[in-house]
LUMKOLBA-894437 format. One record per residue (C-alpha): residue number from 1; x, y, z. Coordinates in nm, 4 decimals. Layout:
// LUMKOLBA-894437
(NUM,(X,Y,Z)),
...
END
This chain:
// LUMKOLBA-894437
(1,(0.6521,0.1039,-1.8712)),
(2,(0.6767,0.2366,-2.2373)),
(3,(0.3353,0.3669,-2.3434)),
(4,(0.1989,0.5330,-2.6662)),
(5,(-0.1515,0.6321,-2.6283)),
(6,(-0.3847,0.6856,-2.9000)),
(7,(-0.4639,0.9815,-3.0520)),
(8,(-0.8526,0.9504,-2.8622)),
(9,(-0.6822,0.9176,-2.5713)),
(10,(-0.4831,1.1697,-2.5711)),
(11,(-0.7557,1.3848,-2.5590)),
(12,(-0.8709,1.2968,-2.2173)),
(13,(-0.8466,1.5290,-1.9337)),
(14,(-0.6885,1.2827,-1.7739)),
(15,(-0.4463,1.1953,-2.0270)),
(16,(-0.0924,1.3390,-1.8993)),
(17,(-0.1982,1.1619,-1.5477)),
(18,(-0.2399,0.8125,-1.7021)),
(19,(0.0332,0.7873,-1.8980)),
(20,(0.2375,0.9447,-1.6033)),
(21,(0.1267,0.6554,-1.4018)),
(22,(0.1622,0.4172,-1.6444)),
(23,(0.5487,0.4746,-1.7008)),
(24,(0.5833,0.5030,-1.3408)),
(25,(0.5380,0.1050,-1.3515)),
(26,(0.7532,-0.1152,-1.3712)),
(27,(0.6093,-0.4518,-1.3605)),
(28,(0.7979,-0.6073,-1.0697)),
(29,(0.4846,-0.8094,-0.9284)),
(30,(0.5375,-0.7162,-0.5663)),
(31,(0.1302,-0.5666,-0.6349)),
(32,(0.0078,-0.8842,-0.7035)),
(33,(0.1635,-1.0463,-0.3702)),
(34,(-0.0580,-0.8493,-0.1878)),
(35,(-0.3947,-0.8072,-0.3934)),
(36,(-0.7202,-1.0058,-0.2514)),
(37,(-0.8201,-1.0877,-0.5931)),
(38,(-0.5627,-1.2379,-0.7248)),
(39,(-0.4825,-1.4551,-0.4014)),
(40,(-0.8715,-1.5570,-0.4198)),
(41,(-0.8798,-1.6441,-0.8252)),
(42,(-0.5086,-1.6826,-0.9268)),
(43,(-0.5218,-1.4948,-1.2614)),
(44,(-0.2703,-1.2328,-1.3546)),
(45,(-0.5123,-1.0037,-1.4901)),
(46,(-0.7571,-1.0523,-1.1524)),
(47,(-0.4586,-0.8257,-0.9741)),
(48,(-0.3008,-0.4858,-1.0393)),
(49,(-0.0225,-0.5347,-1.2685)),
(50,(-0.2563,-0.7407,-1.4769)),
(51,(-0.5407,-0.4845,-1.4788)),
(52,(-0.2612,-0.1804,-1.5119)),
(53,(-0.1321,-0.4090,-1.8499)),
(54,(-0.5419,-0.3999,-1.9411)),
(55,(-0.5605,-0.0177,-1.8639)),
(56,(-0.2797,0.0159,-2.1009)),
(57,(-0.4120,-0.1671,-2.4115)),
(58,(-0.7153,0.0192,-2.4002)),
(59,(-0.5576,0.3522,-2.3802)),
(60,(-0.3231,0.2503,-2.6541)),
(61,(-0.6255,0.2061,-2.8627)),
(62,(-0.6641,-0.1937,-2.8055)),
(63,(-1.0441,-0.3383,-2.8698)),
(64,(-1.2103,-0.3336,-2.5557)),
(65,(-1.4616,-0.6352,-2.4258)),
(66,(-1.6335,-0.7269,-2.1505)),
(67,(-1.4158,-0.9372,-2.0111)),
(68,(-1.1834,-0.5917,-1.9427)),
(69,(-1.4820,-0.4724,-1.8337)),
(70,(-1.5130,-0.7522,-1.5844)),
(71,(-1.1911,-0.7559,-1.4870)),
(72,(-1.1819,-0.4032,-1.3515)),
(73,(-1.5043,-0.4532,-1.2040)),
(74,(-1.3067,-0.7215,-0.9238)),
(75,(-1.1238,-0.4943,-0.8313)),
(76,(-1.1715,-0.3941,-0.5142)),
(77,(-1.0038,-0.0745,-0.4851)),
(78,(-0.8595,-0.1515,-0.1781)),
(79,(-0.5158,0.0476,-0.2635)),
(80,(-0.3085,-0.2618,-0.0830)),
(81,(-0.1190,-0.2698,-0.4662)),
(82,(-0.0115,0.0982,-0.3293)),
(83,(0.1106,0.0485,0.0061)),
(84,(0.3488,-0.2255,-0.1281)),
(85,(0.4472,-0.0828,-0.4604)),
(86,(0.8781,0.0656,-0.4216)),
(87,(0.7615,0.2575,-0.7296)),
(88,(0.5227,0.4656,-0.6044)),
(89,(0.2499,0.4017,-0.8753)),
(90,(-0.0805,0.5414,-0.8085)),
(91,(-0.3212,0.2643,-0.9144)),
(92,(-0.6551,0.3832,-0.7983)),
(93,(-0.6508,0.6982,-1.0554)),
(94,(-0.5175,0.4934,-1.3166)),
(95,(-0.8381,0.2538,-1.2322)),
(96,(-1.0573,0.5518,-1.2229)),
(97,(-0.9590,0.6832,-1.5666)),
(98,(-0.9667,0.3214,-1.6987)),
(99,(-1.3420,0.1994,-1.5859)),
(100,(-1.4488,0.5653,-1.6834)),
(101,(-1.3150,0.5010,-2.0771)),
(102,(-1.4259,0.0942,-2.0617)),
(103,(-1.7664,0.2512,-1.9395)),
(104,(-1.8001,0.4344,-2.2204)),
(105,(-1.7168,0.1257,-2.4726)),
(106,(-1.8700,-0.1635,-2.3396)),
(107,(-2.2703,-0.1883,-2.2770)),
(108,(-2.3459,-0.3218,-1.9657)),
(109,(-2.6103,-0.6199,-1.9392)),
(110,(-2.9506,-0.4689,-1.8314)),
(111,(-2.9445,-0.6757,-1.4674)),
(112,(-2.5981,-0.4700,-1.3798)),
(113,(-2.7153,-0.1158,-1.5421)),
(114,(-3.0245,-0.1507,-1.2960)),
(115,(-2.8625,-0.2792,-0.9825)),
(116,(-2.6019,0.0221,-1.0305)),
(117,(-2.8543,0.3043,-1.1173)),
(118,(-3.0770,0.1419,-0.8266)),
(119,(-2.7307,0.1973,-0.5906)),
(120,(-2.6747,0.5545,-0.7322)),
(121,(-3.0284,0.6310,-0.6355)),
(122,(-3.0795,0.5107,-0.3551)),
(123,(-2.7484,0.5248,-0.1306)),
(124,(-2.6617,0.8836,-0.1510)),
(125,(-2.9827,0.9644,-0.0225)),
(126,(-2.9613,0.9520,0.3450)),
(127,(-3.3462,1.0198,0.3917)),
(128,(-3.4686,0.7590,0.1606)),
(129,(-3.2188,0.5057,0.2516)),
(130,(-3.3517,0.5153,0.5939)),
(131,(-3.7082,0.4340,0.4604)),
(132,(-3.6030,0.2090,0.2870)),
(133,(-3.4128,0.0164,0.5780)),
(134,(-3.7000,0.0719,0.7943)),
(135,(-3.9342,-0.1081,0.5511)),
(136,(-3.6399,-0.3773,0.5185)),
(137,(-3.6455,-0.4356,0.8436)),
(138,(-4.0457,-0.5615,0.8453)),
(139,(-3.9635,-0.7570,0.5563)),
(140,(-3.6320,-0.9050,0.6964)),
(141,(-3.8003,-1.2095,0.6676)),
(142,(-3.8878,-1.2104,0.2806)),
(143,(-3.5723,-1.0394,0.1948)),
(144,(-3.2957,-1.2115,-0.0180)),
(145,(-3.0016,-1.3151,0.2059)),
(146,(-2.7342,-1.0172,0.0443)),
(147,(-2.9445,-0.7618,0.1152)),
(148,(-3.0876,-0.9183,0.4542)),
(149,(-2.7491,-0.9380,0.5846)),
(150,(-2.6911,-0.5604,0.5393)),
(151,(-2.9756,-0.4767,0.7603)),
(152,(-2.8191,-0.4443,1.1395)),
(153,(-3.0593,-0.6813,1.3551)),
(154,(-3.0747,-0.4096,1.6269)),
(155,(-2.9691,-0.0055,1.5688)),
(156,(-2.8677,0.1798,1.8727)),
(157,(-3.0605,0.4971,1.9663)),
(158,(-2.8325,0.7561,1.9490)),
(159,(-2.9247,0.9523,2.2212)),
(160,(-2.8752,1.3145,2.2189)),
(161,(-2.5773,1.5413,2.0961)),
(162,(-2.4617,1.8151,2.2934)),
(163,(-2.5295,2.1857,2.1258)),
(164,(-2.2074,2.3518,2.0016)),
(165,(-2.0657,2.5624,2.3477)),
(166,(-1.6640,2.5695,2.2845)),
(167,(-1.4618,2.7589,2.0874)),
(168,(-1.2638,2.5527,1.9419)),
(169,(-1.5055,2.4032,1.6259)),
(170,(-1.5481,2.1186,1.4064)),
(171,(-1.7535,2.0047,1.0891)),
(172,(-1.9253,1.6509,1.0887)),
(173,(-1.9542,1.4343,0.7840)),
(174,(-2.3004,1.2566,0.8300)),
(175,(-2.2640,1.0287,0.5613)),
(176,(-2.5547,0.8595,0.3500)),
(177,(-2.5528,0.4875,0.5211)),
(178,(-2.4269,0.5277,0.8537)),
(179,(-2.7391,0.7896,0.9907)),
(180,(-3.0041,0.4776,0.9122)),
(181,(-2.7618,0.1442,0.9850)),
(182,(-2.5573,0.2726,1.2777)),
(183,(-2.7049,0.6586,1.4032)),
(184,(-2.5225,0.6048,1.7313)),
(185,(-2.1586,0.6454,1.5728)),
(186,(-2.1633,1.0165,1.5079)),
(187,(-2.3760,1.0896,1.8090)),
(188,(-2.1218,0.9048,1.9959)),
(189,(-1.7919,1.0933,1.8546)),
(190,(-2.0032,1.4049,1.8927)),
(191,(-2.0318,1.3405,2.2440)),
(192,(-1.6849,1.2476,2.3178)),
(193,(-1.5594,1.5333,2.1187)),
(194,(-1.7571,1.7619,2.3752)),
(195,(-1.6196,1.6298,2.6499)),
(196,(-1.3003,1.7213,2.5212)),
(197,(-1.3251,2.0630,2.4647)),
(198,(-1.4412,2.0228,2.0643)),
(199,(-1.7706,2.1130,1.9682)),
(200,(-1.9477,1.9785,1.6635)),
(201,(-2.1090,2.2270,1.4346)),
(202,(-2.3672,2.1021,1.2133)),
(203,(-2.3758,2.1798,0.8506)),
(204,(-2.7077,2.0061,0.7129)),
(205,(-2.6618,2.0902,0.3754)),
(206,(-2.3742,1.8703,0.3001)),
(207,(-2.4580,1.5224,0.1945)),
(208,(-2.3167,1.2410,0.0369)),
(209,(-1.9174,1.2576,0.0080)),
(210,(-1.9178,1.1594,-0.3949)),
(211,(-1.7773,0.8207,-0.3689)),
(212,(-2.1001,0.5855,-0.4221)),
(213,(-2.1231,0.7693,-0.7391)),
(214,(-1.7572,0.8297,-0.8345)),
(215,(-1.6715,0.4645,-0.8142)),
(216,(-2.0043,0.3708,-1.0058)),
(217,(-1.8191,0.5338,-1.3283)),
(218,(-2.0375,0.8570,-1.2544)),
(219,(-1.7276,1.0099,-1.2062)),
(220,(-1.9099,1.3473,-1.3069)),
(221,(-2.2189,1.2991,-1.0613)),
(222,(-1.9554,1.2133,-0.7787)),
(223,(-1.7570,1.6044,-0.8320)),
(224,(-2.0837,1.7469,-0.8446)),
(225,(-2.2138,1.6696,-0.4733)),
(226,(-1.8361,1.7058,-0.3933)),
(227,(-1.8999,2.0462,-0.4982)),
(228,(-2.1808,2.0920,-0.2902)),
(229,(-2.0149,1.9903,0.0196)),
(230,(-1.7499,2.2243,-0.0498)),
(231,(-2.0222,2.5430,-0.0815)),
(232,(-2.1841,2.3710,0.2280)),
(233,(-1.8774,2.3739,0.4767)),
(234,(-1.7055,2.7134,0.3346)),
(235,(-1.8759,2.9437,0.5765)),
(236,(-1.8330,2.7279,0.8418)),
(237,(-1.4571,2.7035,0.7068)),
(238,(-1.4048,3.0898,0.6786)),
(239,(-1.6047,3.1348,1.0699)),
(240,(-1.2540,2.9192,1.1692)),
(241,(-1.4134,2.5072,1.1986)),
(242,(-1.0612,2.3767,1.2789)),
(243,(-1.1535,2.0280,1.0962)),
(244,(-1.4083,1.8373,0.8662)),
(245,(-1.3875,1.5216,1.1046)),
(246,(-1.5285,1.1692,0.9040)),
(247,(-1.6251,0.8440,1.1121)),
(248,(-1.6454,0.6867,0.8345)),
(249,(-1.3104,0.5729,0.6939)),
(250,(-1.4251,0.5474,0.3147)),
(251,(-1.5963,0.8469,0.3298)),
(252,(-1.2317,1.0258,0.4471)),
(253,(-1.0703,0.8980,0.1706)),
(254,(-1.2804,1.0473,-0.0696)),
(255,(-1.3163,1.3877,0.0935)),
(256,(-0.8953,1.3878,0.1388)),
(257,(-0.8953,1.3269,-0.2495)),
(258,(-1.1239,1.6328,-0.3411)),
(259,(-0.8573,1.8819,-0.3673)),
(260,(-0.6952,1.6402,-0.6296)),
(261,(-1.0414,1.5363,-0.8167)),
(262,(-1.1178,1.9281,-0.8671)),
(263,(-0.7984,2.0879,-0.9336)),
(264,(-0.8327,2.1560,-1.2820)),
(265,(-1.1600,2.3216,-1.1516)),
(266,(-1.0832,2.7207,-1.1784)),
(267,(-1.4088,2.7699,-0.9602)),
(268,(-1.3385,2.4982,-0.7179)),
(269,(-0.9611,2.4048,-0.7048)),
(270,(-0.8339,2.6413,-0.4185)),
(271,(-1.0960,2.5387,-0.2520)),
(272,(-1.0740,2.1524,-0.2398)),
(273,(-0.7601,2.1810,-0.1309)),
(274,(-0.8762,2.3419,0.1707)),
(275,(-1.1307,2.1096,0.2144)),
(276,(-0.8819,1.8113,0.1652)),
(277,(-0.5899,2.0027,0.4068)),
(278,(-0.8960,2.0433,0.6986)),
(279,(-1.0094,1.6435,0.6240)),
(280,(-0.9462,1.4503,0.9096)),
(281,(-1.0426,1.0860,1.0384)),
(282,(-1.1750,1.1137,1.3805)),
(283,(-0.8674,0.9105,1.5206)),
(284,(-0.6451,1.1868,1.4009)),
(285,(-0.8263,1.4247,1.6389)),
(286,(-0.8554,1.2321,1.9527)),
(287,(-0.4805,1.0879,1.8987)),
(288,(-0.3881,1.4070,1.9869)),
(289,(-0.6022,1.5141,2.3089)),
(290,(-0.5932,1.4174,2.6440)),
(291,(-0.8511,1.1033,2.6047)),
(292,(-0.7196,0.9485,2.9371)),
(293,(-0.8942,1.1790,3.1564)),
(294,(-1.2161,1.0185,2.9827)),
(295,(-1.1942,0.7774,3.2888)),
(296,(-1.2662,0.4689,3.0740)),
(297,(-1.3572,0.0983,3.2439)),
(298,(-1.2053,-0.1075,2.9862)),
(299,(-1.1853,-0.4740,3.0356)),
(300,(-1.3161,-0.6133,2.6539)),
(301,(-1.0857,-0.8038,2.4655)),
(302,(-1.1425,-0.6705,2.1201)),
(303,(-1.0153,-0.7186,1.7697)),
(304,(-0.9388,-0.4355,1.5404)),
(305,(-1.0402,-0.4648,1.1728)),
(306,(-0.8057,-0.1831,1.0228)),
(307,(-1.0378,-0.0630,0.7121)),
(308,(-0.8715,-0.0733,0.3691)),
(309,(-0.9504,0.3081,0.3350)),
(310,(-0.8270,0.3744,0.6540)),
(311,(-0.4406,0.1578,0.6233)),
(312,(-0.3784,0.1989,0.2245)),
(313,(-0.6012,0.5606,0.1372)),
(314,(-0.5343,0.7644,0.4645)),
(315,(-0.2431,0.5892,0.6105)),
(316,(-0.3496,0.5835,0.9319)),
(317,(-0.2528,0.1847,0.9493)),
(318,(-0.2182,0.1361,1.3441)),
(319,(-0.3299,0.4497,1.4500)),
(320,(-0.6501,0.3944,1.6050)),
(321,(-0.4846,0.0570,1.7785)),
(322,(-0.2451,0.2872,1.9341)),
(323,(-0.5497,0.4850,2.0447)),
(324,(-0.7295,0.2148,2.1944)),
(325,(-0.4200,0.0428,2.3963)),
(326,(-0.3756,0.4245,2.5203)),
(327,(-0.7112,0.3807,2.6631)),
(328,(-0.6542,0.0422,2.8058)),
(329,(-0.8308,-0.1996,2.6210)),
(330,(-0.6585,-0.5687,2.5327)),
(331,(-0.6154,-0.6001,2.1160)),
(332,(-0.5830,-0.9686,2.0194)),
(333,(-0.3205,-1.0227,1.7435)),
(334,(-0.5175,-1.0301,1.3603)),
(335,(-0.2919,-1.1900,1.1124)),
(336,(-0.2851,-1.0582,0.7396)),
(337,(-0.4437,-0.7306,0.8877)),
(338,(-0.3557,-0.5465,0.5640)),
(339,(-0.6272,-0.7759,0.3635)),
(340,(-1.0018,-0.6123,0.2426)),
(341,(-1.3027,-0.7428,0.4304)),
(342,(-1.4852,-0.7630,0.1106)),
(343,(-1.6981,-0.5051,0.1613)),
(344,(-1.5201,-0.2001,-0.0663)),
(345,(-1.8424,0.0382,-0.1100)),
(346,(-2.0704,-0.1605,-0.3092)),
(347,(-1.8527,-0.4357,-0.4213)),
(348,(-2.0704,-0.6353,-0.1883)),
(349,(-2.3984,-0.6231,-0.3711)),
(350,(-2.1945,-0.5827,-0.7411)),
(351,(-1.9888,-0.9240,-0.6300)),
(352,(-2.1159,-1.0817,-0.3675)),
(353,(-1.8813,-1.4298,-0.4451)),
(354,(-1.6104,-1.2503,-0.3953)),
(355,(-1.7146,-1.0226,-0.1588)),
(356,(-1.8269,-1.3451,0.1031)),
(357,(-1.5564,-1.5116,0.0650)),
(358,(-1.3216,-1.2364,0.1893)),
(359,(-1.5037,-1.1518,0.4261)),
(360,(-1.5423,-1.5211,0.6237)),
(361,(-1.1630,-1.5015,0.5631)),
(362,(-1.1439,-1.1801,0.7548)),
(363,(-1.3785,-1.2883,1.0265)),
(364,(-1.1284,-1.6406,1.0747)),
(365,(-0.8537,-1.3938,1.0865)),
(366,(-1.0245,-1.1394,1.3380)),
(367,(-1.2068,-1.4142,1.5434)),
(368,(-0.8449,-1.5902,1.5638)),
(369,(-0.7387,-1.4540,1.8962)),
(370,(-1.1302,-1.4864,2.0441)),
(371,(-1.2208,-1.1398,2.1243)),
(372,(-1.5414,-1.0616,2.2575)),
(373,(-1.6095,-0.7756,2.0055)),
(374,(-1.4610,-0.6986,1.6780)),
(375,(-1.4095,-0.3055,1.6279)),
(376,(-1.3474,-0.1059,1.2609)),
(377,(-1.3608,0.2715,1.1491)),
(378,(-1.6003,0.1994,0.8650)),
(379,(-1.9599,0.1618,0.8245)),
(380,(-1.9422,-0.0395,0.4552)),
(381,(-1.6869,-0.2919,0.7101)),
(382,(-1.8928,-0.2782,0.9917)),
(383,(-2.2196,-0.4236,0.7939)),
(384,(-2.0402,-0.6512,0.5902)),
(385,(-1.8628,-0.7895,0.8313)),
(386,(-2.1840,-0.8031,1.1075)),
(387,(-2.4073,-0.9925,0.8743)),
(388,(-2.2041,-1.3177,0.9048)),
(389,(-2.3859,-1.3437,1.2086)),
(390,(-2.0832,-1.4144,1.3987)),
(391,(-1.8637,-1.1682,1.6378)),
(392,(-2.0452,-0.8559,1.6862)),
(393,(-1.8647,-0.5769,1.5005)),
(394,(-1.9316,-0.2312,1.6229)),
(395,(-1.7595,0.1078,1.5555)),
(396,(-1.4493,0.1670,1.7653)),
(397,(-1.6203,0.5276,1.8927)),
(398,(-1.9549,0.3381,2.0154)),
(399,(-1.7079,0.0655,2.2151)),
(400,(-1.4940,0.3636,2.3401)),
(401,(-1.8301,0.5236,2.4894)),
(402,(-1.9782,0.2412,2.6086)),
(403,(-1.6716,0.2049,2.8154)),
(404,(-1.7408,0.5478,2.9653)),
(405,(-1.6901,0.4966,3.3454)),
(406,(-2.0934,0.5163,3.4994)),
(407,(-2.0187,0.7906,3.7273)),
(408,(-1.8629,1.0598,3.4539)),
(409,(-2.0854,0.9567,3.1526)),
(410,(-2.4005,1.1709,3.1489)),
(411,(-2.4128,1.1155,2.7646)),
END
């Protein structure tokens, strides 16, 4: 695609990477075939190519409005536009450096600034997001309906993890949601890990991957606690931890995407690449261990809900399926299993239309094949999709553990 920015933009850090990716396109539509927006509202500028043709104009110096602004904001940054585009265009940066300069231009109405800031405060905070879910939970009752449905109606107790006694080593992500809305995931991989010969070595200090913030437009904000978790895990790094493991599928893509984020970082760059080389998704560590001898009784039908993050960021598309069958459960068929659930960070609570509406379309396709339970690798999926009310929807770890034959689980 010919571009010209202007002379403003081409004094953005991220200049040469825009209009890279913007030449790299060339509008053949095979984005839009695919892109959850546009099937759900029909408007060219609702799917990639449309919002890459918006990108453009501003960066070529067109006025900007708030109807870019609102355009962008649908997007669900699902990356499906990537897995299907021949061309190889990298949307999702394009998007980032896009909102970042629209941010800048167009004043947000005062409802949206405060339901944003009230996100960026409150979800990267793993301590006070747990108060606040606990008070939630007393007030269920008196609680609008979006945020009521985020609240699980029962959380698991974890149990206990076992203290770090192998030698071979890993790093944990905690995350900021899942310790409050579903504590039993990470105990559970923790535990599993242990059986297999991995230990999990905790690193308290790191906290919130970046994300919540980065995809908020602040982008800045986002590197910094990137940062952090970078100084938190380098000892632990340089002692030999073989992997930073995530649960968390959105939370992985984020951390794999640090050594990219910081690289013009002199401080930082060498060592987000490290971080982003030792990232891996906690199917990528039990694919390749000996998880049969877990002596598993598995007799659930279940159906897999492949996370966008997990099929279109880390392309790990089938991966923990092929996991699963290994183990012996029954997966029904899901049809259109490349489609978002709707939930996409906080696209839920930014656009909740759009966000229900693609998620009871997920649950029709997921429910299609009547499983008993519905697995995912994501804890934004997992809520979202649980607060229909309908099929449970637990993390594929917890169902894995649960499975744990009676006589060899001592977890």
């Amino acid at each position: 695609m010919q571009t010209n920015l202007s002379e403003t933009s081409k004094r953005l850090a991220r200049a040469e990477e825009a209009e890279s990716i913007l030449r790299a396109c060339v509008h053949c539509g095979f984005c839009t075939a695919t892109c959850p927006t546009y099937q759900l509202l029909g408007d060219e500028l609702d799917g990639p190519r449309g919002r890459i043709y918006l990108i453009k104009q501003v960066l070529e110096g067109a006025p900007v409005t708030a109807s870019t602004q609102e355009h962008l904001d649908r997007c669900l940054t699902c990356r499906n536009c990537e897995t299907t585009c021949p061309s190889g265009v990298k949307y999702h940066d394009l998007l980032d450096i896009g909102r970042a300069v629209v941010e800048q231009q167009v004043p947000r109405p005062l409802g949206q600034r405060l339901l944003r800031q009230g996100l960026r405060a409150v979800v990267p905070r793993p301590a006070l997001f747990k108060a606040l879910s606990c008070t939630g939970q007393v007030l269920r009752p008196l609680l609008p309906a979006t945020l009521r449905h985020k609240l699980p109606v029962h959380v698991a107790d974890p149990g206990k993890r076992p203290a770090p006694r192998h030698a071979r080593r890993v790093l944990l992500l905690e995350g900021c949601v899942q310790p409050a809305l579903s504590p039993n995931t990470n105990a559970a991989a923790a535990r599993l890990l242990d059986r297999l010969g991995i230990s999990v070595e905790p690193a308290f200090e790191a906290g919130c991957c970046g994300a919540v913030d980065y995809h908020l437009n602040a982008q800045e904000r986002g590197l910094e606690r990137a940062r952090r978790n970078i100084d938190a895990w380098w000892p632990a790094i340089e002692a030999g931890a073989e992997a930073i493991v995530q649960t968390a599928s959105g939370c992985g893509a984020f951390v794999r995407d640090y050594g990219h984020l910081l690289e013009k970082d002199p401080r930082y760059a060498a060592k987000a690449r490290r971080v982003s080389d030792l990232s891996r998704d906690l199917v990528e560590i039990l694919r390749d261990e000996p998880v049969e001898q877990l002596g598993l009784c598995t007799e659930q039908r279940l159906a897999f809900h492949c996370p966008c993050t997990l099929q279109h960021a880390l392309k790990l598309g089938g991966a923990v399926e092929r996991l699963l069958t290994r183990l012996g459960f029954s997966l029904t068929a899901v049809p259109d299993g490349h489609l978002c659930c709707g939930s996409a960070g906080t696209y839920s609570l930014t656009q909740p239309a759009l966000s229900q509406q693609l998620r009871d379309n997920r649950l029709d396709a997921l429910e299609s094949g009547k499983p008993q339970i519905i697995a995912t690798a994501n804890i934004g999926c997992q809520t979202h999709l649980d607060g229909a009310g309908r099929t449970t929807v637990r993390h594929w770890i917890e169902i894995v553990e649960a499975a744990l034959n009676p006589e060899t689980n001592h977890a």
